[in-house]
N, C-alpha and C positions, 0 to 999 in steps of 0.2 A: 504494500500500500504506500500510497507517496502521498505526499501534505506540501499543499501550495499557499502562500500568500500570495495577498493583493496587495499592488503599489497600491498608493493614494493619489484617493481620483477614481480607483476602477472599484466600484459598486459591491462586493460579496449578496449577491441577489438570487436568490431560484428565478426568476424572469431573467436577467440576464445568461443563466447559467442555458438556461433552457431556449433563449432567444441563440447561443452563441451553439453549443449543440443542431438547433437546426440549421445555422448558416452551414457549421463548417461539415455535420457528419446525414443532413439529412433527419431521418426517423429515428424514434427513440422509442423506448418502452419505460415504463415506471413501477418501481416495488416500493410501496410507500414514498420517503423525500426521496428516495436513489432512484438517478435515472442511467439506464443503460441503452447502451451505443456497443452495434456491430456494424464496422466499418474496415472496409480491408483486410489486413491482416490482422488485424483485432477481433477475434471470437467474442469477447464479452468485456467491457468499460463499464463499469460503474462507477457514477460521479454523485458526490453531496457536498452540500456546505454544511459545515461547523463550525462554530464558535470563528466566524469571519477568515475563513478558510478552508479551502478545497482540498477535498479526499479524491484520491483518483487509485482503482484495483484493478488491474487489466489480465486478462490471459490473452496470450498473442499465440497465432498460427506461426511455427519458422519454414513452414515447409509452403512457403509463399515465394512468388518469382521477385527477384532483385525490384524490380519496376513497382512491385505491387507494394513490397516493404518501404523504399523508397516515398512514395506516394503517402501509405501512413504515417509515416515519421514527419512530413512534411506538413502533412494536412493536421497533423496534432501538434505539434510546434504549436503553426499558426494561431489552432485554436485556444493553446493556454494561452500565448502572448496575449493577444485581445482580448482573451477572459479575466488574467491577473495585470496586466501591464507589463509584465518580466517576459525579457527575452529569450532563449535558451541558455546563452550566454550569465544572463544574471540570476536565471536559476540554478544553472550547475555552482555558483558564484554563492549563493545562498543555502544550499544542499551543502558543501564542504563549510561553510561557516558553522553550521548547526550541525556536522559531523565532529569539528574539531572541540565543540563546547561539552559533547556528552566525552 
């Protein structure tokens, strides 16, 4: 399970959450607050907000072609950047900060 913040500015909202899901993945299904996304090589996403911050669980297909892997790395980037404000970049930048505190 991975745990996102949001810059300031970017909303922690189920409407946005679920607004940014259909741009970037299309359809979703919902199990109570969790909403899941099958998109690409992603079998199964499940996404909530907590306590102003995004839970993300994924199982991923590996036995997807280069192009298809590609395409969801890409397309889910995008989609947290717009979700949280963080880039890839200042997330992995935020991941090793909160690695080296525990």
């Amino acid at each position: 399970m991975r745990e996102y913040k949001f810059k300031r500015g970017f909303k922690p909202t189920i409407e946005r959450l679920e607004e940014m899901i259909k741009k970037h993945f299309g359809e979703y299904s919902k199990d109570g607050d969790v909403y899941i996304v099958k998109f690409g090589a992603i079998e199964e996403l499940r996404l909530w907000i907590e306590n102003k911050k995004l839970f993300a669980e994924s199982k991923t297909n590996k036995d997807v072609s280069d192009d298809v892997a590609m395409m969801t790395i890409k397309t889910y980037n995008k989609f947290l950047e717009e979700l949280t404000g963080y880039t890839a970049k200042e997330r992995q930048k935020l991941m090793k900060k909160e690695v080296e505190k525990d």
